[in-house]
BASEFI-394197 format. One record per residue (C-alpha): residue number from 1; residue in three letters; x, y, z negated. Coordinates in steps of 0.02 Angstrom, whole numbers, plus 50000, padded with zeros to 5 digits. Example, Ala and Ser with C-alpha at 12.3 -4.5 7.8 and 13.67 -1.06 7.14 Angstrom:
residues 2
REC semi voro east north up
REC 1 ALA 50615 49775 49610
REC 2 SER 50684 49947 49643
***
This chain:
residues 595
REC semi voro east north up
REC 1 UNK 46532 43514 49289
REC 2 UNK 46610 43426 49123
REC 3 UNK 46812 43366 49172
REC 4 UNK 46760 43184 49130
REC 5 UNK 46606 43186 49242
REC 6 UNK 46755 43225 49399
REC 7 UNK 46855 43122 49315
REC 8 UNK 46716 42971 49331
REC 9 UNK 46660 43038 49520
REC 10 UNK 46855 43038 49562
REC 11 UNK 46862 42847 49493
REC 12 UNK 46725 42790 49568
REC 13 UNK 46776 42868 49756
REC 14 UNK 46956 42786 49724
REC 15 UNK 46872 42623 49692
REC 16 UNK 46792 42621 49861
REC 17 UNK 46906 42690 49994
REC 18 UNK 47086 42672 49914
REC 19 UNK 47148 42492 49862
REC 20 UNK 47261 42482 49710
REC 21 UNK 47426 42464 49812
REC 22 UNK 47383 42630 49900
REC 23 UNK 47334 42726 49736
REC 24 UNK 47493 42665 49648
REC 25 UNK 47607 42741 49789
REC 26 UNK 47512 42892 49787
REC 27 UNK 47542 42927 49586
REC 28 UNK 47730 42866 49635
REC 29 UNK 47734 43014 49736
REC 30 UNK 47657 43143 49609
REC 31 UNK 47757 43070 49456
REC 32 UNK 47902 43078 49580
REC 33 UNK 47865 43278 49619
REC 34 UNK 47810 43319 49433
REC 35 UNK 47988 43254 49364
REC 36 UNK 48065 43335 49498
REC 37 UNK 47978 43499 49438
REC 38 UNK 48031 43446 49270
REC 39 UNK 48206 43459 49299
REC 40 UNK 48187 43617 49391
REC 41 UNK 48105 43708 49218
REC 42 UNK 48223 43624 49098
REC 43 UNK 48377 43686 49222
REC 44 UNK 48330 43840 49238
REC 45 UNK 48266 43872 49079
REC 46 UNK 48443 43812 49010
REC 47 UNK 48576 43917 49116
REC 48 UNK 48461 44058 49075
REC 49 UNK 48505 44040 48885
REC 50 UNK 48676 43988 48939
REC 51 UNK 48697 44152 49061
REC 52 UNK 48638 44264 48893
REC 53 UNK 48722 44209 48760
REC 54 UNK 48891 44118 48836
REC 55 UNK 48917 44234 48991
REC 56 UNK 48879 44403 48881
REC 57 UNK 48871 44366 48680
REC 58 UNK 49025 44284 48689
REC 59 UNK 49125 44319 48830
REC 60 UNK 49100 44513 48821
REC 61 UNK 49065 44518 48636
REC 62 UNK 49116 44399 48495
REC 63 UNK 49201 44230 48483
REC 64 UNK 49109 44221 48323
REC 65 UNK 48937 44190 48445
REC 66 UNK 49015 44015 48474
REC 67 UNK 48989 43973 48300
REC 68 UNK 48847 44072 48275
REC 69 UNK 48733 44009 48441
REC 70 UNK 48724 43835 48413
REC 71 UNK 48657 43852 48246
REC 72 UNK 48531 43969 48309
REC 73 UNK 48476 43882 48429
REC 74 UNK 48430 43722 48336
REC 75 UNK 48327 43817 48208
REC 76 UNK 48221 43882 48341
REC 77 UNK 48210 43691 48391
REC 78 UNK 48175 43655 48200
REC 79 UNK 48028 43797 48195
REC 80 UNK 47938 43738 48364
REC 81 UNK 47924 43552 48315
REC 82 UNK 47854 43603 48140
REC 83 UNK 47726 43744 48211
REC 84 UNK 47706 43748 48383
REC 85 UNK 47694 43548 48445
REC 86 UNK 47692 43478 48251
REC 87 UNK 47792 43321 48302
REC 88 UNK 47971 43267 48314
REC 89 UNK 48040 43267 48483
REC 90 UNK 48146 43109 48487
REC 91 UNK 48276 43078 48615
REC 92 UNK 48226 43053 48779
REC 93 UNK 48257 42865 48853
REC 94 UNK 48283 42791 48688
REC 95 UNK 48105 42851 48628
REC 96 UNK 48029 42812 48815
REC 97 UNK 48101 42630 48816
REC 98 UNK 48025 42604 48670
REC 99 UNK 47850 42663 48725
REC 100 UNK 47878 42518 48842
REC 101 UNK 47945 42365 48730
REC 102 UNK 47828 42418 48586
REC 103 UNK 47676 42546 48655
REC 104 UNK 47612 42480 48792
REC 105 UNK 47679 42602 48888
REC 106 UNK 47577 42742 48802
REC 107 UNK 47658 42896 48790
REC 108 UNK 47579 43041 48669
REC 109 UNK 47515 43196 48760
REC 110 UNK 47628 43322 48662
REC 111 UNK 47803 43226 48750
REC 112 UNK 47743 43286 48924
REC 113 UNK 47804 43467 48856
REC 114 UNK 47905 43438 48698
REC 115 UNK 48059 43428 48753
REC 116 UNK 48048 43567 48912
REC 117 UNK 48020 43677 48723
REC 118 UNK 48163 43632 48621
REC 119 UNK 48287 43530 48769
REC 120 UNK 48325 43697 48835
REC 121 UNK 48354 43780 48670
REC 122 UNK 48482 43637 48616
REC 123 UNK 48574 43635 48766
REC 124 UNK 48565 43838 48808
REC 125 UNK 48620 43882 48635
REC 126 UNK 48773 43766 48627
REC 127 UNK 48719 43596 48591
REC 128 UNK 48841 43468 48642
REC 129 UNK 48713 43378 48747
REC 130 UNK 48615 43351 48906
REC 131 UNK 48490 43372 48995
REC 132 UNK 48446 43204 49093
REC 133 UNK 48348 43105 48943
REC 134 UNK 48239 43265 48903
REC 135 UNK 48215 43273 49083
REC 136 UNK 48154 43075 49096
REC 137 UNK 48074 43099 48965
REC 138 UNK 47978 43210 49013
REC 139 UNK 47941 43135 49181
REC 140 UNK 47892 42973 49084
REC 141 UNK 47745 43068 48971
REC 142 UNK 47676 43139 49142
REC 143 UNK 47671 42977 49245
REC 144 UNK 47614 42867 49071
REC 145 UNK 47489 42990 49071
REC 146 UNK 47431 43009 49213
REC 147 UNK 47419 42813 49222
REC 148 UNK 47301 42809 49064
REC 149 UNK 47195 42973 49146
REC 150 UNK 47157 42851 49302
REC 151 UNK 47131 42696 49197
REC 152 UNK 47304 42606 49276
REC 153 UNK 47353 42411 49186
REC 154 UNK 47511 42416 49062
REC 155 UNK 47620 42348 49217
REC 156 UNK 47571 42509 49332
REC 157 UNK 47600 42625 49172
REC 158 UNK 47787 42541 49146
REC 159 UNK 47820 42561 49345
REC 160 UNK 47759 42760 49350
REC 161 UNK 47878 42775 49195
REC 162 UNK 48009 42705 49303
REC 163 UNK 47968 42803 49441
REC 164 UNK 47981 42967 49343
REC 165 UNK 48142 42908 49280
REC 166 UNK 48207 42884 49477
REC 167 UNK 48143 43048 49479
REC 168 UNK 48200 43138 49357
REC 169 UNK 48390 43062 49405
REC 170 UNK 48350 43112 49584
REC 171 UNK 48315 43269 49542
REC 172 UNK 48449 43307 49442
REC 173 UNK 48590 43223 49541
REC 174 UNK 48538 43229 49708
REC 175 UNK 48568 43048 49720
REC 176 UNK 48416 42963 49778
REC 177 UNK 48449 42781 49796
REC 178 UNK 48590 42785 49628
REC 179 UNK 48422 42844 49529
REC 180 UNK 48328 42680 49587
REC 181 UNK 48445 42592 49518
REC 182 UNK 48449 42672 49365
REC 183 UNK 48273 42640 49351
REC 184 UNK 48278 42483 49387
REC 185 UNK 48449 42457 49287
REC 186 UNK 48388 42558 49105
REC 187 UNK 48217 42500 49111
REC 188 UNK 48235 42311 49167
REC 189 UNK 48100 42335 49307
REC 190 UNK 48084 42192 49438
REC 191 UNK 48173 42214 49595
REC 192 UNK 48030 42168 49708
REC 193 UNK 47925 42260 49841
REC 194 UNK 47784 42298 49736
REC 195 UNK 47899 42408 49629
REC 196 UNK 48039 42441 49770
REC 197 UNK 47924 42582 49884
REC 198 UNK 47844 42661 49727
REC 199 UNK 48031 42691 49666
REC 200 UNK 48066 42755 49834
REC 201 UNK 47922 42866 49838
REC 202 UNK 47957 42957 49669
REC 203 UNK 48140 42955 49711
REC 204 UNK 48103 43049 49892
REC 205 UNK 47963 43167 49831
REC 206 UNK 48082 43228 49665
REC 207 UNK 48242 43267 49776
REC 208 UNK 48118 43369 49911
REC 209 UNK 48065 43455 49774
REC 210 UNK 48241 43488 49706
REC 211 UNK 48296 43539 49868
REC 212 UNK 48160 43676 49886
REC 213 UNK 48198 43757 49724
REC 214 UNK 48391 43732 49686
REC 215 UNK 48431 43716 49891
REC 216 UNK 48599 43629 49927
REC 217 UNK 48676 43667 49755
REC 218 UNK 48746 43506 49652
REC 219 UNK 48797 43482 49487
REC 220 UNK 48962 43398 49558
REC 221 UNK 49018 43481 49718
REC 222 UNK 49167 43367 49772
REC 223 UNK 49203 43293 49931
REC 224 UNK 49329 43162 49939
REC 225 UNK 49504 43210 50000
REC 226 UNK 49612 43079 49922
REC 227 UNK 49615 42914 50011
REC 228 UNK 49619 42761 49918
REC 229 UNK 49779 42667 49908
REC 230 UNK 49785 42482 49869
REC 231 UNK 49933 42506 49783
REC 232 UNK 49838 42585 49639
REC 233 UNK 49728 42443 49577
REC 234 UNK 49817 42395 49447
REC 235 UNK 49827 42584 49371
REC 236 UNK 49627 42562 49401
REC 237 UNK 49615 42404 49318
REC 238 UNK 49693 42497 49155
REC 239 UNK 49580 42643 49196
REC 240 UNK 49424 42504 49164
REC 241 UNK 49516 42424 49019
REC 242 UNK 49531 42628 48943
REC 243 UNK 49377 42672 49005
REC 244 UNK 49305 42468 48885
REC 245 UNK 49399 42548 48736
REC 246 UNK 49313 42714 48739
REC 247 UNK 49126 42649 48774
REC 248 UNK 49163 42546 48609
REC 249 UNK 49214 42721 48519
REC 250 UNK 49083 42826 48581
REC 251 UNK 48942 42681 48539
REC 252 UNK 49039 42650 48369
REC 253 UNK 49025 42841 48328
REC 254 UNK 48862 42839 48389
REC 255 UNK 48782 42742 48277
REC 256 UNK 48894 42775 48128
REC 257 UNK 48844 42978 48129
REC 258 UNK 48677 42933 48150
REC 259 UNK 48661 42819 48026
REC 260 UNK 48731 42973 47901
REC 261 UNK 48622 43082 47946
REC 262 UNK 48465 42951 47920
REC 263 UNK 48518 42960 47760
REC 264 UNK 48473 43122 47751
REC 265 UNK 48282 43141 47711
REC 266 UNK 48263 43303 47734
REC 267 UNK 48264 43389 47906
REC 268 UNK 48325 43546 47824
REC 269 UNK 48458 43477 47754
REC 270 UNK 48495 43386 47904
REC 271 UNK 48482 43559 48014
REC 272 UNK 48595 43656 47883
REC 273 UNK 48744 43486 47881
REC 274 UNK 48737 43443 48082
REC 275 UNK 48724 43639 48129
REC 276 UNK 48854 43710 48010
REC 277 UNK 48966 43547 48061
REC 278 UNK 48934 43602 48254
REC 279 UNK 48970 43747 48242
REC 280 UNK 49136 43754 48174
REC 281 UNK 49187 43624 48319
REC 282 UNK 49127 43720 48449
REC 283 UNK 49210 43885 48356
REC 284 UNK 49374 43792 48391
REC 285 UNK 49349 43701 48544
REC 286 UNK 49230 43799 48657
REC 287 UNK 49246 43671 48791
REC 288 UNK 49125 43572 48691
REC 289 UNK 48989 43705 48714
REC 290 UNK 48832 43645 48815
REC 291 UNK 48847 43499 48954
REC 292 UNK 49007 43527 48992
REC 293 UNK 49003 43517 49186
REC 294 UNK 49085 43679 49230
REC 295 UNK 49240 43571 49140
REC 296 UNK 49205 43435 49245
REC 297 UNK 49208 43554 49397
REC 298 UNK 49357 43625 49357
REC 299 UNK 49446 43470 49309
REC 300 UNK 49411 43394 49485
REC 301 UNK 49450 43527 49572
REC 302 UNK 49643 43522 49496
REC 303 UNK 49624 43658 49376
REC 304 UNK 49636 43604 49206
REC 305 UNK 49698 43766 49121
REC 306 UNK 49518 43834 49181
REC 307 UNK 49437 43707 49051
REC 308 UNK 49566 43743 48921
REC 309 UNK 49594 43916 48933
REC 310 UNK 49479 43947 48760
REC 311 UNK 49587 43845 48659
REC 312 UNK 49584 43916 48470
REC 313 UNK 49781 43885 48464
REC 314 UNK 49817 43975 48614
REC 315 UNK 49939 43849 48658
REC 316 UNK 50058 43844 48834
REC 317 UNK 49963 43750 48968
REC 318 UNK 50126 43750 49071
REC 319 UNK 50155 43606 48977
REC 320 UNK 50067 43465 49032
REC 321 UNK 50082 43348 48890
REC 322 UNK 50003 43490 48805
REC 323 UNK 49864 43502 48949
REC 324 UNK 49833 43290 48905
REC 325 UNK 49851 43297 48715
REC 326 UNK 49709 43454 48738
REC 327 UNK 49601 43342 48859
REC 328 UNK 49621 43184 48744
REC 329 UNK 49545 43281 48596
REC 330 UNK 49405 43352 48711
REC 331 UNK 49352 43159 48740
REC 332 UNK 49392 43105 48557
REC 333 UNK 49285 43251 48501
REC 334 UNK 49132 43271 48628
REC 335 UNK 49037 43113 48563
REC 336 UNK 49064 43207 48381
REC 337 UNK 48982 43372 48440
REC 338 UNK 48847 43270 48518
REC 339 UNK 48793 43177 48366
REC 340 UNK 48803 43314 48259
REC 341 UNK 48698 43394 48374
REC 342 UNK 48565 43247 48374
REC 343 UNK 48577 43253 48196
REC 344 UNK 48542 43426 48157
REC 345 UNK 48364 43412 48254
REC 346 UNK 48431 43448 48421
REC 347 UNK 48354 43362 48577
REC 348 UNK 48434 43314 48723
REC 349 UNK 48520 43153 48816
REC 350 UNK 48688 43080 48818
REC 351 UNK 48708 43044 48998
REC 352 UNK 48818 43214 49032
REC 353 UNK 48920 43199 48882
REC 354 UNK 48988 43016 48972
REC 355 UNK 49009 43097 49120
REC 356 UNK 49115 43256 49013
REC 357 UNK 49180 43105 48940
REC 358 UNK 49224 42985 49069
REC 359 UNK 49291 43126 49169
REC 360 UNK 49420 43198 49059
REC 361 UNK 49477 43013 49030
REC 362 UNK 49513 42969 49213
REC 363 UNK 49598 43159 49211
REC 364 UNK 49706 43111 49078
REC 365 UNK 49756 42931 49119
REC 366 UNK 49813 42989 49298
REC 367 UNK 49920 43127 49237
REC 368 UNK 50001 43018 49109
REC 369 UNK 50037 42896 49257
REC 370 UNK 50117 43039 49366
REC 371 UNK 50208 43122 49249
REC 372 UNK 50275 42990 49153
REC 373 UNK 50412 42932 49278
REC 374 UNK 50292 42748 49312
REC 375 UNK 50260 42780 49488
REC 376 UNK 50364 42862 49625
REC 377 UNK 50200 42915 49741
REC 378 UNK 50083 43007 49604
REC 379 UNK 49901 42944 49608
REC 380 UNK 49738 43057 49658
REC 381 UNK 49708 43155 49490
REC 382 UNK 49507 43187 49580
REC 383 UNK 49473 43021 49601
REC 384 UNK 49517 42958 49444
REC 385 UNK 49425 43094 49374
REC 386 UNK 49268 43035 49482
REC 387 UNK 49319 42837 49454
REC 388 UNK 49325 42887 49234
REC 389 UNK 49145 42946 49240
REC 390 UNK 49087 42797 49316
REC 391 UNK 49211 42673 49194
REC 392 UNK 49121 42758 49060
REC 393 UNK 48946 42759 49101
REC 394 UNK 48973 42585 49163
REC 395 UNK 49030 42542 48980
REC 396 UNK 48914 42654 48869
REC 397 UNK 48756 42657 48958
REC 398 UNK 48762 42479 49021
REC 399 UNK 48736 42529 49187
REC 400 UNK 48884 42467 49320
REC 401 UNK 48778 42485 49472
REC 402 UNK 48707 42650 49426
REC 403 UNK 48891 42710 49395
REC 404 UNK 48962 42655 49563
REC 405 UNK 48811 42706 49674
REC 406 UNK 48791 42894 49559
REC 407 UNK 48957 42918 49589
REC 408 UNK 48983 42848 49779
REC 409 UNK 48833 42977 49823
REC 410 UNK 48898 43127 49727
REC 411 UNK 49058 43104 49834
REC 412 UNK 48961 43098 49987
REC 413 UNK 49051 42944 50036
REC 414 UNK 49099 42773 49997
REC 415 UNK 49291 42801 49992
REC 416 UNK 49312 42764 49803
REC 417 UNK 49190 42609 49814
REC 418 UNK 49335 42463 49783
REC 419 UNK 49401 42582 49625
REC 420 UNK 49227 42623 49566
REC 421 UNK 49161 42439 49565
REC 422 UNK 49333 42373 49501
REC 423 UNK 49316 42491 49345
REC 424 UNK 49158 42489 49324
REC 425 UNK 49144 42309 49327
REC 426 UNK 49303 42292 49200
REC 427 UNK 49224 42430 49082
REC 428 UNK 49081 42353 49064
REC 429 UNK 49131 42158 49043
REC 430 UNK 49232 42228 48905
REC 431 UNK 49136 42329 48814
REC 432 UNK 48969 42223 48836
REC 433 UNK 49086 42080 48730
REC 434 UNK 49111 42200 48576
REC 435 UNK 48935 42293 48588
REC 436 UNK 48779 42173 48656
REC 437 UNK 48669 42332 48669
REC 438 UNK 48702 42498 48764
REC 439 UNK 48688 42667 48640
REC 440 UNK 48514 42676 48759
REC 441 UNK 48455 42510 48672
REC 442 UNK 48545 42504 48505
REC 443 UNK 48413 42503 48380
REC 444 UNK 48264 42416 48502
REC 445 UNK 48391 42284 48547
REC 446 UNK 48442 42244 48345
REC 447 UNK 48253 42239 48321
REC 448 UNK 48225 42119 48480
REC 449 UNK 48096 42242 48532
REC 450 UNK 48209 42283 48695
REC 451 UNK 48120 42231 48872
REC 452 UNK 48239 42138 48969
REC 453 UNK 48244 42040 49165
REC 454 UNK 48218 41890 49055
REC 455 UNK 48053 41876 49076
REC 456 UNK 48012 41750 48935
REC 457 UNK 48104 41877 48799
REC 458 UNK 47994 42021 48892
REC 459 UNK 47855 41907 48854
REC 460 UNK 47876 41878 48673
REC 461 UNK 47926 42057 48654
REC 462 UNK 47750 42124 48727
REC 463 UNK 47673 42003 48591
REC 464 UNK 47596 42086 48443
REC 465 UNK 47632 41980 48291
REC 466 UNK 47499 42048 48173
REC 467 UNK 47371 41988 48302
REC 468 UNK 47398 41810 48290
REC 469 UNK 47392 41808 48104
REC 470 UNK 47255 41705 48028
REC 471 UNK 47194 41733 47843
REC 472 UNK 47052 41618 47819
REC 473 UNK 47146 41485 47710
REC 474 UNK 47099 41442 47535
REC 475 UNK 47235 41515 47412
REC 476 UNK 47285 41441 47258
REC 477 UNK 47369 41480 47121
REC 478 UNK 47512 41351 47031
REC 479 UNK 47409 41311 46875
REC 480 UNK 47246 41271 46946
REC 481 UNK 47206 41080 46906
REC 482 UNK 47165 40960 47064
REC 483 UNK 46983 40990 47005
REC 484 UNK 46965 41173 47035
REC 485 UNK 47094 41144 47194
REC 486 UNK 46961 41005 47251
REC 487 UNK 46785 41123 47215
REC 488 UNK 46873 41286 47267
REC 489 UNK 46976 41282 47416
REC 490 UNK 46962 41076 47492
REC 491 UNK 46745 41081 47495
REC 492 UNK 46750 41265 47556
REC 493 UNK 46883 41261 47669
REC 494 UNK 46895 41181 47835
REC 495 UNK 47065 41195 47845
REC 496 UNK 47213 41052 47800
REC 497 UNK 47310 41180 47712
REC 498 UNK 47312 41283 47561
REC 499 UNK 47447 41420 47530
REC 500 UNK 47510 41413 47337
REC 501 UNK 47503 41595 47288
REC 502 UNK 47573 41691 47129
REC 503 UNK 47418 41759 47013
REC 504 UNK 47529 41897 46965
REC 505 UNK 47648 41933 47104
REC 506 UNK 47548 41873 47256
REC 507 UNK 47710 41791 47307
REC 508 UNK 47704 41618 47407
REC 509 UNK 47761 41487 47277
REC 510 UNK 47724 41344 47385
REC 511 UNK 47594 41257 47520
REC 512 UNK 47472 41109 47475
REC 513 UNK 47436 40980 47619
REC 514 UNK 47255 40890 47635
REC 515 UNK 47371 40747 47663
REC 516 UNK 47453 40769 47489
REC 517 UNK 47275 40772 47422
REC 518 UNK 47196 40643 47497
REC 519 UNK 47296 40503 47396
REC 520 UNK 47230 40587 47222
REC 521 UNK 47083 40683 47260
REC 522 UNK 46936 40543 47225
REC 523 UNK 47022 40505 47062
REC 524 UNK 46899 40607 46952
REC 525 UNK 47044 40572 46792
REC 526 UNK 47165 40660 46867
REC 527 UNK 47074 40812 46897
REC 528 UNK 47121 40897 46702
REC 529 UNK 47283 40783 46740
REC 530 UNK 47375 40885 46886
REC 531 UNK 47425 41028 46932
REC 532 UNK 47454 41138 47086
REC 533 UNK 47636 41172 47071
REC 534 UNK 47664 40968 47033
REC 535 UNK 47599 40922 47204
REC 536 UNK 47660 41084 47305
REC 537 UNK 47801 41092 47418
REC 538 UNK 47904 41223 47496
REC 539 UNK 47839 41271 47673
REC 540 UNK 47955 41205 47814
REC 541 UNK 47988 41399 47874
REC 542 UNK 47934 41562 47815
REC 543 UNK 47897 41685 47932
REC 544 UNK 47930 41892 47878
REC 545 UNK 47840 42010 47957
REC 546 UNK 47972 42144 47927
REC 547 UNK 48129 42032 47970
REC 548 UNK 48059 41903 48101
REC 549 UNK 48063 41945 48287
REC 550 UNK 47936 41850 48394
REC 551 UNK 48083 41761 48477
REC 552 UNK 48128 41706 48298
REC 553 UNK 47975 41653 48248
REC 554 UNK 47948 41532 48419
REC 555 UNK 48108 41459 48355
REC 556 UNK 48058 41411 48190
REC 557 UNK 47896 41345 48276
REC 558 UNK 48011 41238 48367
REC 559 UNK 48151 41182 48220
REC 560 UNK 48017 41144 48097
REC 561 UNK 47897 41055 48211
REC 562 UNK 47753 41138 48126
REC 563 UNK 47591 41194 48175
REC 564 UNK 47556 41334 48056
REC 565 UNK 47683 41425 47967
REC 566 UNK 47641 41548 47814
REC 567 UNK 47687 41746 47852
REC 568 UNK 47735 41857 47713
REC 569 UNK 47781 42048 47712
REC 570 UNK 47898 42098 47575
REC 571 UNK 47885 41925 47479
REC 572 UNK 47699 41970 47476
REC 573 UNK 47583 41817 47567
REC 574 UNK 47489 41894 47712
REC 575 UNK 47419 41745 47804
REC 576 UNK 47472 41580 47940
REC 577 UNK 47529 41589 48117
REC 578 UNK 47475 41432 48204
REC 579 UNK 47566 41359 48342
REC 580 UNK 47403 41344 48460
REC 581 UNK 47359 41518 48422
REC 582 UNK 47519 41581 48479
REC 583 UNK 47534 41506 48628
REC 584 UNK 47374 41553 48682
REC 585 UNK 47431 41731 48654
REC 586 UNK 47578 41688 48734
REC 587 UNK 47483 41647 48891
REC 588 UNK 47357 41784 48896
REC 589 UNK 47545 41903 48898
REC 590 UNK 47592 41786 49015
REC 591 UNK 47450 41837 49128
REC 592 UNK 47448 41998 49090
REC 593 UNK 47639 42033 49128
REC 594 UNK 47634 41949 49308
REC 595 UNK 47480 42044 49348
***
């Protein structure tokens, strides 16, 4: 029997004995177990490489390997996108949020398994990344999938994607109810019931799923010992004010490295620059290799030297302003690796380099604090270790609540929860004053293309703005006479204006009225008398196609008090957006997004 003959039985049996509630928590469920799944590959997949080539290659071979693997490893990344899946793989929640603000929530068949093909390569070989986004990612092509296969509205499609995010996170972490809020956090879903037992759903079926292949094991496995003491909030207040002042670097290098490397045309070029570039970083700090949490681990547990035993220099880590000047560089230095690693083709996410990050960062500040003569009880290195990754992803990712609750379940406990909001909250009020968007949102948010709890900007961003573009007016040019304006565009047009358009250029000089006409136009003397550009005026607001964002354009609307503004694309006249017409387009969104 032909798949889209079940297909059409299967649709037409849902239609009659499941209601659309019930279906919708029952593809929660399966996005929920396919992420989880997800996460298992792309883990397993990944320490396999990194068992190879770091725990033999290197260790019991060459140091050289640490130069060499990286670079490896992101040409094999380079020759599977060109021909195996014959697309780019773009990083993971960046390229999934905008399959929400700008696709519809359509995601392309070849994402479902494009980065479980090159993620684990990037990360396995050396790349300075993780593995969350791929994983999300990943996650996000199934359920958007999925959602299309069964014929599921653009709202259902943008909840699955958030419940394979919860998912994914679930998976990953172990941290059920921290990945809802990511979800709902990252992806601006609404907090209601309609999309609160879906989330739960994915959330429970991904960490079941987790749990059966990877058992009890954790990426983080820390139990709280410390207590917290009241006396240390103000050293956690500078911890958030540190943790502010970092976000801003890591965002700032961020988008400065990538911006180099767009530069860049050619993805050879960019592979030979970003991998040599790696490389040599990761030749003299192998900390930087991978995702970094075996640093984390060891950090945590009180054993720095562990993490720094590789240094190049070989320097004393008896001395522990050594130990912090080592750790400072590995935070001043990871967000480097990363991007290079993004640059050179790699795929991956940046959520564990924060966490490498953020934990060093708490690491160092505390140590500073007790051995620096400040206090006379020394504060818990661990917690702010635990209470820096959460500072950090709190400042970077935009993301306080899914920094407090990620970290208050990793702990097992809600011991840290006073230190954890407190920095969080700080970091993030701080940083979101210098940087509006999170390194998540960057380029979507410039754009306005970023979905957002404001529901009116969601709105607008939804809106397509070629749609609403008419093109039936009667151009023309600056030296016609009133009597070819009058016999060409005022008998054959029924519109009241006429857009004043360069014969050579096709640029907009100008816009006639009918009312500017009206005065003249029965004067048959005038018609060899006056011409176009003598009578034209400049439009009240010109709307650009490749500059305006629909937000921008409602604004003009409302400025200029028009009702139909000309649109041009690269100084080129396209057409008019009317007033009526978009607000009829606004209300059919309107509609559509409230479903």
């Amino acid at each position: 029997m032909p798949k889209e003959t079940i297909l059409k039985q299967v649709l037409i049996w849902r239609a009659k004995h499941i209601s659309h509630r019930q279906f919708v928590y029952i593809l929660s469920v399966v996005v929920g177990f396919t992420s989880g799944v997800g996460a298992v590959v792309l883990k397993n997949l990944t320490h396999f490489f990194q068992h190879v080539l770091e725990g033999n290659l290197i260790k019991d071979y060459h140091h050289a390997f640490y130069f060499l693997s990286p670079i490896l490893g992101l040409t094999f990344v380079f020759l599977i996108m060109k021909y195996v899946i014959r697309n780019k793989v773009s990083h993971g929640i960046p390229s999934t949020l905008y399959a929400i603000s700008k696709r519809k929530g359509i995601m392309k068949q070849y994402q479902m398994f494009g980065s479980i093909l090159t993620a684990p390569l990037t990360v396995g070989f050396g790349g300075s990344v993780g593995l969350e986004g791929p994983t999300v990612a990943t996650g996000a092509a199934i359920g958007s999938n999925i959602s299309r296969m069964f014929h599921m509205n653009q709202n259902t499609r943008n909840l699955l994607i958030g419940c394979a995010a919860a998912g994914a996170m679930s998976s990953i972490f172990k941290a059920p109810i921290a990945a809802i809020v990511f979800a709902i956090e990252v992806f601006s879903l609404d907090l209601t019931i309609a999309s609160m037992l879906p989330l739960l759903l994915a959330s429970l079926s991904a960490i079941l799923t987790s749990y059966f292949f990877f058992g009890d094991d954790i990426l983080l496995p820390f139990r709280i010992e410390d207590k917290f003491v009241v006396g240390d909030v103000p050293f956690y207040m500078i911890l958030g004010i540190v943790a502010a002042f970092v976000s801003v670097y890591f965002a700032t290098m961020y988008d400065r490295i990538h911006k180099f490397f767009d530069k860049i045309k050619s993805p050879v070029n960019q592979l030979i620059i970003g991998g040599v570039l790696l490389g040599v970083l990761i030749f003299f700090i192998p900390p930087l290799y991978g995702e970094g949490f075996e640093v984390i681990n060891n950090l945590i547990a009180g054993n720095p030297e562990k993490a720094l035993r590789n240094n190049f220099l070989d320097m004393n880590l008896d001395n522990i302003w050594i130990v912090i000047g080592l750790l400072a560089g590995l935070v001043f230095f990871k967000i480097i690796a990363s991007c290079l690693t993004f640059g050179a083709g790699g795929v991956g996410g940046i959520f564990a380099p924060t966490l490498f990050m953020g934990s060093i960062m708490g690491n160092c500040i505390a140590k500073i604090i007790n051995y620096s003569g400040l206090v006379n009880a020394p504060v818990s290195e661990s917690n702010f270790t635990l209470v820096g990754m959460a500072g950090l992803l709190a400042g970077v990712l935009h993301a306080p609540l899914t920094a407090i609750f990620l970290i208050a379940e990793l702990t097992g406990g809600y011991e840290l929860f006073i230190p954890l909001m407190l920095t969080a909250t700080i970091s993030f009020g701080i940083t979101k004053y210098f940087s509006k968007h999170s390194v998540y949102n960057m380029q979507l948010g410039r754009k306005g293309e970023l979905i957002t709890h404001d529901k009116d900007h969601a709105v607008l961003t939804f809106m397509d703005i070629e749609k609403v573009i008419e093109t039936n007016f009667a151009s023309i040019t600056p030296n016609m006479n009133l009597g070819e304006i009058v016999h060409t565009a005022v008998i054959k047009s029924n519109r009241n204006i006429f857009p004043v358009i360069d014969a050579k250029t096709k640029e907009l000089a100008g816009i006639i009225l009918l009312d500017d006409l009206r005065p003249i136009m029965f004067d048959q003397d005038l018609y060899t008398e006056v011409r176009a550009h003598e009578i034209m005026q400049p439009p009240p607001e010109v709307v650009d196609i490749e500059k305006d964002k629909m937000t921008d354009i409602m604004k003009k609307f409302q400025d200029s008090s028009a009702w139909n503004l000309p649109v041009v694309k690269n100084n080129v006249y396209i057409g008019f957006i009317s007033k009526s017409k978009l607000l009829t387009a606004y209300r059919r969104q309107l509609i559509n997004f409230t479903k």
